[in-house]
C-alpha positions in Angstrom: 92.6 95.3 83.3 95.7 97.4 84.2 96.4 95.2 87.3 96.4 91.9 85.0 99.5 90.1 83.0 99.9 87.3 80.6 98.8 86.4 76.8 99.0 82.6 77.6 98.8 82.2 81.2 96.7 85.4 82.9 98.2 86.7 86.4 96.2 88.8 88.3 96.9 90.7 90.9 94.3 92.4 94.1 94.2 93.7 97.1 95.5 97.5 98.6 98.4 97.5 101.6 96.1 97.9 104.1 93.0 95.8 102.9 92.1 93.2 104.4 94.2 90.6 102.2 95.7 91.6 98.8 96.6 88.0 96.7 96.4 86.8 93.3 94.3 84.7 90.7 96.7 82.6 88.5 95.4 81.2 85.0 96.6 79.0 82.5 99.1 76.8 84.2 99.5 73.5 83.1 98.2 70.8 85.4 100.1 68.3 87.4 102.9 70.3 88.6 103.8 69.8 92.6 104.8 72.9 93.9 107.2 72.7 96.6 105.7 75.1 99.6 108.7 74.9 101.6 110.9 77.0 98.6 107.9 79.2 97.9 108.1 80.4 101.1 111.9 80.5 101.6 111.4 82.4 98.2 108.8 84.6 99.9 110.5 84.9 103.0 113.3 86.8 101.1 111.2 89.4 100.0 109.7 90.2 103.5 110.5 92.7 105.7 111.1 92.7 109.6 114.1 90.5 109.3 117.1 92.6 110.0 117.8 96.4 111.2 118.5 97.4 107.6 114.4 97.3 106.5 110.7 98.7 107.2 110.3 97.6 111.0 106.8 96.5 109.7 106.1 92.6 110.7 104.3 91.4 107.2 102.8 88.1 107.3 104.3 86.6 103.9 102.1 83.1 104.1 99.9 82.6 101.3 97.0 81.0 102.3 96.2 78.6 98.4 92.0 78.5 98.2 91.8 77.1 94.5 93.9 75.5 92.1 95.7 72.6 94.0 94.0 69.7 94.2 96.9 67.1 96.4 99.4 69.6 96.2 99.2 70.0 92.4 98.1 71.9 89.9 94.8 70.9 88.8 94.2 73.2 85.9 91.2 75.4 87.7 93.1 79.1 88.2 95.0 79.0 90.9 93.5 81.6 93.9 96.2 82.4 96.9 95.5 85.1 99.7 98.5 86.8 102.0 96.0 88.6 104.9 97.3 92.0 106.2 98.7 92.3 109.6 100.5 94.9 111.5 99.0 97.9 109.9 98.8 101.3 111.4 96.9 103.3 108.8 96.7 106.0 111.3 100.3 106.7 110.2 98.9 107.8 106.7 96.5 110.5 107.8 98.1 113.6 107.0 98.8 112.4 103.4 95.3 112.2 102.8 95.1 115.6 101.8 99.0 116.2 101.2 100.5 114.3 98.6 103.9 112.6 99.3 106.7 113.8 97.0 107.6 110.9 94.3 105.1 108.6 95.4 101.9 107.6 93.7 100.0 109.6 95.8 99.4 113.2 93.8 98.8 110.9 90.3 96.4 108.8 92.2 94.4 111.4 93.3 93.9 113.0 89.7 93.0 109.4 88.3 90.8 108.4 90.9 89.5 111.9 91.7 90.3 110.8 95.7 88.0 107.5 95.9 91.4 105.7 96.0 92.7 104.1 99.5 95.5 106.1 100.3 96.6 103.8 103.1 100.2 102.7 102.7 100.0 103.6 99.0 97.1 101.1 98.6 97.1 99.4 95.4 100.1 100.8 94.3 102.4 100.1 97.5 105.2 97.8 97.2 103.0 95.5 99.4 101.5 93.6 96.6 105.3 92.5 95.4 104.6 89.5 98.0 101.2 88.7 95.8 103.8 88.8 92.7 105.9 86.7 94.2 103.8 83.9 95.3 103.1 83.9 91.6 106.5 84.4 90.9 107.9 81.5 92.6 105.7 79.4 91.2 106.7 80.6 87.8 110.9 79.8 89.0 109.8 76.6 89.9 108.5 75.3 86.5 111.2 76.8 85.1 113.4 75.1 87.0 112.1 72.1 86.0 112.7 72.5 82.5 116.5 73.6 83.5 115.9 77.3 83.4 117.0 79.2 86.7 116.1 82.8 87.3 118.7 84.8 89.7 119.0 88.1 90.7 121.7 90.1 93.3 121.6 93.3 94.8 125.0 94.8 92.7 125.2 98.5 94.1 123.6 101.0 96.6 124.6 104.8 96.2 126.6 103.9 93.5 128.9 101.7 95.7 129.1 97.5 95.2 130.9 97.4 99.0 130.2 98.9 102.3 126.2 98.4 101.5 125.3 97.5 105.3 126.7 100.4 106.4 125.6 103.1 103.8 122.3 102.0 104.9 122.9 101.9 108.4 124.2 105.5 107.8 121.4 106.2 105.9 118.9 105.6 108.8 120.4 108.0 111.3 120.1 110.9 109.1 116.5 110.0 108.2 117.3 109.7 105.0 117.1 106.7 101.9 119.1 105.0 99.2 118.7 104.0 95.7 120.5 100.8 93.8 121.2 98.6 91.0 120.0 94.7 90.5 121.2 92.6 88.0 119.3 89.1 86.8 120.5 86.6 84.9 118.4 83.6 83.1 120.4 80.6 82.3 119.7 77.8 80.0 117.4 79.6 78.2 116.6 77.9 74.7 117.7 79.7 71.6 114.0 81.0 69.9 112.0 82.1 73.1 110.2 85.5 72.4 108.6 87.4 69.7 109.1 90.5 67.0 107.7 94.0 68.0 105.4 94.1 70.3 106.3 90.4 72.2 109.7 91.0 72.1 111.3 89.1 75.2 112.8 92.4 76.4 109.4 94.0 76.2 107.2 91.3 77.9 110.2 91.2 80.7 110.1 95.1 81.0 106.7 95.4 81.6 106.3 92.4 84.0 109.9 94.5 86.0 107.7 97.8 85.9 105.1 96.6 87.6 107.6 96.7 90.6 107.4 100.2 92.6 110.4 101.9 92.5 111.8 100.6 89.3 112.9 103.3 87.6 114.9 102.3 84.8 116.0 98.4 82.8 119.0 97.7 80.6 119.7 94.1 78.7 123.3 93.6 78.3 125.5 96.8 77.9 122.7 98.5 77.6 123.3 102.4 78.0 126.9 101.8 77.2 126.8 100.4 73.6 125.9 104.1 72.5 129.5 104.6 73.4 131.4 101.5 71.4 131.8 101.4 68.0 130.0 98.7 65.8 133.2 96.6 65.9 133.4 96.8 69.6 130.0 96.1 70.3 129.3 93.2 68.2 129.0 89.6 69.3 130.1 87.3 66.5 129.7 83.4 65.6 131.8 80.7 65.3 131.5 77.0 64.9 132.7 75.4 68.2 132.6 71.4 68.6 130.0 71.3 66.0 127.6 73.8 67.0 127.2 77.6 66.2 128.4 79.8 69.4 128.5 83.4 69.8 131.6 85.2 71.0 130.3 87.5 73.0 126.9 88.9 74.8 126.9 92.6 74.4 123.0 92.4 73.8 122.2 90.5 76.9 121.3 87.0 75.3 118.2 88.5 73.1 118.3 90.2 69.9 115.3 91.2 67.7 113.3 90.8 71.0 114.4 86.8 70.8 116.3 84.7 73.1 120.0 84.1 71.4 120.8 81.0 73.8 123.2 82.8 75.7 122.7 83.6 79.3 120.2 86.1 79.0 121.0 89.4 81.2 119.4 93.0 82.8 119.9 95.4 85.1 117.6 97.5 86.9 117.5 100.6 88.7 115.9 101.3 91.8 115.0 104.8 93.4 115.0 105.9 97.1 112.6 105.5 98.9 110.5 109.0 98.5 109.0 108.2 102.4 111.5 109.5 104.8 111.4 111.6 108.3 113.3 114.9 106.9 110.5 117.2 105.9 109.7 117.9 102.3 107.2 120.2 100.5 104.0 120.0 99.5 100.2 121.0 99.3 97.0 120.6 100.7 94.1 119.5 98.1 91.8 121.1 100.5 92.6 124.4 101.3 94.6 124.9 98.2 98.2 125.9 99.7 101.6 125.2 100.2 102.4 123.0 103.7 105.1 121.0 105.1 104.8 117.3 105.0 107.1 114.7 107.9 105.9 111.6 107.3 105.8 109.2 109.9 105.2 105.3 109.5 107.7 102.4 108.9 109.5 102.6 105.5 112.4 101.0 104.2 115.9 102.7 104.0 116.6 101.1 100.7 114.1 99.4 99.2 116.4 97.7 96.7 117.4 95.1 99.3 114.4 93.8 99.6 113.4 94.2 95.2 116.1 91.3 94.2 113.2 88.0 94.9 111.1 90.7 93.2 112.8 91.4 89.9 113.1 87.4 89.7 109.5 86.9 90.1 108.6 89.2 87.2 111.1 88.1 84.6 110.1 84.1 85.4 106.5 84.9 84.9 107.2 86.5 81.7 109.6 83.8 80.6 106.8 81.6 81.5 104.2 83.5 79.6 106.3 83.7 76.2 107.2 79.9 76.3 104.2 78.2 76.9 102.2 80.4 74.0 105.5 79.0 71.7 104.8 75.3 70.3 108.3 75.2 69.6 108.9 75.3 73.1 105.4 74.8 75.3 105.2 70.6 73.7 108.3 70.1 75.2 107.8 71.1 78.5 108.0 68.6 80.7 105.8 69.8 84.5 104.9 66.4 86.1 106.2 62.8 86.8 
């Protein structure tokens, strides 16, 4: 059930890059909530590539096509069954990696778990393809959030290490053949004071593993993260005070959560994305096959910096998990208000 999130609502999510469709099955939402396809698909449209010199040249079709769940535009309480179809595949572009893995990618790992019966196209199930399935879920997830006044938002904050200059550290990126890495940060505001669990359920721990599920992501942080190890306890703190009659905290060095619970503060991350491992200057590697050492150029359409196109992404996960912890919380799921 690796492909499969949720305790109170259950996301699943199918398909390969090059399958026929990939999509999702969406449990457990409450019924009666009109979702507004016009912002999904401005939502999903950001996530798609094609649009501007700076991406993969591949034309994705980023329309889901809803086959259950609605019933009048609304939620009807069946699960909720959405299909994107694949289009503008060349899987010829992936034949020499079927016996040479591609350095950093899923590739070599896949073949030792699925002793090579998996589809290798594109990176098949574990491509950055089925971030559009997440998102169609994802948006979803914003939008009941949204109408609770909770907003999710994400922005692209570095690339190489640099917050100006991005188009064209990219753009220099491509002519050498070459690929960048970056930092996005999220924010959740009006978040209620209470939302999450201890241990396990932990609001940063439900959020990181929804943000994993995103190829690329390398690495999460809530608040100073990495840096508090360099503050001392005085510095690092975040004290209360009573201010116009209600407790407020003077500070958000933990990111708005501690003990794996939401604080009522704006609630913050930040994520690291790897380069993209697919690039045109020739790397090492091996054939399965004959057992040796060969040179690998792969060809196809990849993105330069597939952080540009992560930020809808990264929002999409941590609404869905936001979603998940609330509505399994009666302090918080009676109160929810998802229809007129």
């Amino acid at each position: 059930m690796a492909s499969v999130f949720g305790n109170n609502i259950k996301l699943s999510i199918f398909g390969q890059s090059h399958s026929d469709a990939i999509g999702i099955s969406f449990d457990g939402l409450p019924c009666g909530f009109k979702i507004d396809m016009e912002k999904l698909q401005i939502f999903l449209d950001r996530r798609a590539p094609g649009r501007n010199t700076l991406t993969s040249k591949r034309s994705e079709n980023a329309k889901p096509e809803f086959v259950s769940g609605l019933f009048d535009g609304k939620t009807c309480g069946a699960p909720i069954a959405a299909l994107i179809y694949n289009e503008d595949v060349k899987s010829e572009d992936y034949d020499d990696i079927k016996d040479s893995p591609r350095p950093s990618h899923a590739d070599f790992t896949a073949q030792c778990k699925f002793r090579a019966y998996q589809d290798y196209r594109g990176g098949g199930h574990f491509s950055g393809r089925l971030t559009a399935a997440l998102c169609v879920a994802g948006g979803i997830a914003i939008q009941m959030l949204e109408r609770n006044g909770i907003t999710v938002k994400a922005v692209l904050e570095t690339v190489y290490g640099n917050s100006s200059g991005i188009d064209e550290l990219i753009a220099e990126a491509i002519l050498e053949g070459d690929s960048l890495g970056g930092n996005i940060v999220c924010s959740i505001e009006g978040l209620p004071c209470g939302v999450g669990e201890p241990m396990f359920d932990g609001l940063e721990n439900r959020i990181s593993q929804a943000v994993f599920a995103i190829p690329a992501v390398k690495g999460i942080e809530f608040g100073d993260g990495f840096h508090l190890s360099e503050l001392r306890g005085s510095e690092a703190r975040d004290e209360y005070i009573m201010s116009d009659g209600k407790i407020a905290i003077t500070g958000n060095h933990n990111g708005g959560i501690l003990g794996g619970i939401s604080t009522g503060e704006t609630v913050n991350f930040r994520v690291c994305i790897k380069p993209t491992p697919s690039i045109s200057i020739p790397s090492k590697s091996v054939s399965f096959s004959r057992g040796e050492n060969v040179e690998l150029k792969i060809s196809g359409r990849h993105d330069p910096c597939i952080a540009v196109r992560a930020v809808p992404c990264i929002e999409a996960a941590a609404a869905i998990a936001v979603l998940d912890l609330m509505l399994g919380d009666i302090n918080f799921s009676g109160r929810f208000v998802f229809n007129d």
